[in-house]
C-alpha positions in Angstrom: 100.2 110.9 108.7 96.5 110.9 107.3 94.9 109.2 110.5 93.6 111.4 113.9 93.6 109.5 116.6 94.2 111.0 120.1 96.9 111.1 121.3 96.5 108.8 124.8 94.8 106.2 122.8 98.0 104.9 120.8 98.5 101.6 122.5 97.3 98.8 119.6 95.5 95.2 121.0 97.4 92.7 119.2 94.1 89.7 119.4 92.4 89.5 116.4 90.7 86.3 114.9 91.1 86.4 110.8 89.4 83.1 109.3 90.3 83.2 105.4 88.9 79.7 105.0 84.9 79.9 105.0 85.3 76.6 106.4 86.9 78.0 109.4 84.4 80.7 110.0 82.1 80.6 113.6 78.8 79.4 113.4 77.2 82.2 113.9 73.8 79.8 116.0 76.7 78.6 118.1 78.4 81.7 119.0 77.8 83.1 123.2 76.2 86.0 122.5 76.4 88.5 125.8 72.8 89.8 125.5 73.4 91.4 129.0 76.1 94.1 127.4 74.7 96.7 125.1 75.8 97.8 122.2 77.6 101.6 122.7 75.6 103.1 119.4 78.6 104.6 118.4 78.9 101.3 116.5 76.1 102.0 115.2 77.7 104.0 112.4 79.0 101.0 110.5 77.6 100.4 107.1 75.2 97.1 106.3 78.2 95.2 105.3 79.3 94.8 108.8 77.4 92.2 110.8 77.9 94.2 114.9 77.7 92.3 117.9 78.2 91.5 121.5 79.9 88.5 122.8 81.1 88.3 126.1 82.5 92.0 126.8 83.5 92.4 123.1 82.4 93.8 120.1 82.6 91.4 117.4 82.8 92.9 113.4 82.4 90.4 110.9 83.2 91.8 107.2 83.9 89.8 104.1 86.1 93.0 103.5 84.9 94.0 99.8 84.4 97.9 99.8 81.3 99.7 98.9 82.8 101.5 96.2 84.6 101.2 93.0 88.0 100.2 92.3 90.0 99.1 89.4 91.0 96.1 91.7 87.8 94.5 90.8 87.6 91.8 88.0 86.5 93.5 84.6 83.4 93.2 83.7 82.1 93.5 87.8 79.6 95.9 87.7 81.9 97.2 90.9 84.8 97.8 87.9 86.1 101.1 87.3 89.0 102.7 85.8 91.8 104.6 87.8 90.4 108.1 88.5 93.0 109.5 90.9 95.4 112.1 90.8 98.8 110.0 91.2 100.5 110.6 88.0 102.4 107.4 88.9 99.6 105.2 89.6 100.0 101.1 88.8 98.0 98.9 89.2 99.1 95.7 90.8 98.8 92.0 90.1 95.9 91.3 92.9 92.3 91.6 92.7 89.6 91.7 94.9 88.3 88.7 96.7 86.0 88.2 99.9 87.1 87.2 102.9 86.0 86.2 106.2 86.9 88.9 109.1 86.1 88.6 112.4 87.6 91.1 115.4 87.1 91.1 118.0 87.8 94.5 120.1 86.7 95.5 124.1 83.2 97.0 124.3 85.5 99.4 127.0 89.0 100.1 125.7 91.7 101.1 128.1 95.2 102.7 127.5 97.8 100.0 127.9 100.2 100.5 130.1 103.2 99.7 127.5 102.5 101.3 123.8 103.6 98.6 121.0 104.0 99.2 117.6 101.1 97.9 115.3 101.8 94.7 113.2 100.8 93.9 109.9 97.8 92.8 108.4 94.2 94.2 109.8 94.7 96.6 113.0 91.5 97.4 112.6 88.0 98.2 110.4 86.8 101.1 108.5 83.2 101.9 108.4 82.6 99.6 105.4 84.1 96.8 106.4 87.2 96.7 104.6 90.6 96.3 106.6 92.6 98.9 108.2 96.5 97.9 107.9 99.3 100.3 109.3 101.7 102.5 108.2 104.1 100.1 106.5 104.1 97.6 103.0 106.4 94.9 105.1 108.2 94.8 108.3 110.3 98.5 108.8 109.0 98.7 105.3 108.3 102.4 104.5 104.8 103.0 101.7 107.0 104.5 99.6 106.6 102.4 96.5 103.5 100.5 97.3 101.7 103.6 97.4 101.7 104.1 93.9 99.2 100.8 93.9 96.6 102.7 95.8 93.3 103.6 94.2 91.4 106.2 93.5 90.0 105.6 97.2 93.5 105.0 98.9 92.6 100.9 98.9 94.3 98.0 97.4 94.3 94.1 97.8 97.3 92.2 99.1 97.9 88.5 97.6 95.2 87.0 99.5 93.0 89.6 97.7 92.0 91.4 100.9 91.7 94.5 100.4 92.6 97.3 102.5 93.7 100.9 103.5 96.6 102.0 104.7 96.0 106.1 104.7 93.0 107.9 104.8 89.8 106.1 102.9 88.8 108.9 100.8 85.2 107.0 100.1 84.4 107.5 103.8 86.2 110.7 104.0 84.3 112.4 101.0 81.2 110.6 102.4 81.0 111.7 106.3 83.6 114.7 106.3 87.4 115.5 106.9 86.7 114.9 110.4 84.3 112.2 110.7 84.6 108.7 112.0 86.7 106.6 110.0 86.6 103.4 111.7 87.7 101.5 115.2 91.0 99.9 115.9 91.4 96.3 117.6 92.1 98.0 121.1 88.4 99.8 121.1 89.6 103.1 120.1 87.7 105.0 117.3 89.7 106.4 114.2 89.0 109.8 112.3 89.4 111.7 109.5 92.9 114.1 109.0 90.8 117.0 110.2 90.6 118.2 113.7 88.8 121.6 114.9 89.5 122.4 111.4 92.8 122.1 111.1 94.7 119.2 109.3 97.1 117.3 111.4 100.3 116.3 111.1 102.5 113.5 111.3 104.0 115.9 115.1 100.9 115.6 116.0 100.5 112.2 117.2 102.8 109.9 119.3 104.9 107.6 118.1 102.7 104.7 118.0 
């Protein structure tokens, strides 16, 4: 397991709003924008390519979900472009390439444990630092990362058909950027995610629960 998250925040919100077609995508004049509710500055530590704000008891991330760093997923010839510089012998790189999207999640500006854990579904759970999508643990449904991790980049991220890129395991950018144990990103219940590094000691898989 490359994520920390503690261990009474493991119950995932299932809303999330994903608009792929720019046509669909709020209007951003029109939106009800709660200006009674401030914004916790913990969400504060997301990069310029994440537009933050409060609406209505939620904080609202809008992304276009293109990392901040270089990937071999780009087109060549994007000034984003770079080779492969990894350490998986068995790296491949897959058919897909980068393209932008149009994220919005929405997550509660106070998160509370559920009182029934669920698993997480596919697609985005949640958003790294960056803006780019945080997916779970699994390439399809019950489907283990097995094979599809050989597709991950040199900063653990890859893009899906759609082109959305995304991580599954730690985001090495962010981790070589703010630490082992930094902040990583929120999930869509509220709760933050960190690095695999916790009072210096790396955790493990039996560290967490089961969600």
């Amino acid at each position: 397991m490359i994520y920390g998250i503690d261990r009474t925040h493991h119950a995932w919100t299932l809303a999330l709003l994903l608009a792929c077609d720019p046509t669909t995508a709020p209007n951003m004049d029109e939106m009800n924008v709660d200006e009674t509710t401030q914004l916790p500055d913990v969400f504060r530590n997301f990069t310029s390519d994440v537009t933050v704000s409060v609406e209505q008891g939620f904080v609202v991330l809008r992304s276009a979900g293109v990392p901040n760093h270089k990937s071999p997923y780009f087109q060549a010839g994007d000034a984003r472009y770079a080779a492969y510089t990894g350490t998986n012998p068995n790296f491949m790189l897959n058919p897909n390439r980068i393209a932008e999207q149009n994220l919005v999640l929405r997550i509660p500006v106070t998160p509370t444990v559920a009182t029934t854990a669920q698993p997480t579904p596919l697609g985005p759970i949640g958003m790294a630092l960056n803006g780019v999508p945080i997916f779970n643990q699994y390439a399809g449904p019950q489907q283990p990362l097995t094979r599809e991790i050989d597709s991950f980049d040199q900063y653990n991220g890859h893009p899906q058909q759609s082109g959305m890129y995304h991580y599954h395991v730690e985001p090495l950018f962010i981790t070589q950027t703010r630490g082992k144990s930094g902040l990583v990103g929120f999930l869509l219940d509220g709760y933050p995610v960190y690095g695999p590094v916790e009072d210096g000691g790396a955790l493990l898989s039996a560290d967490l629960d089961a969600f």
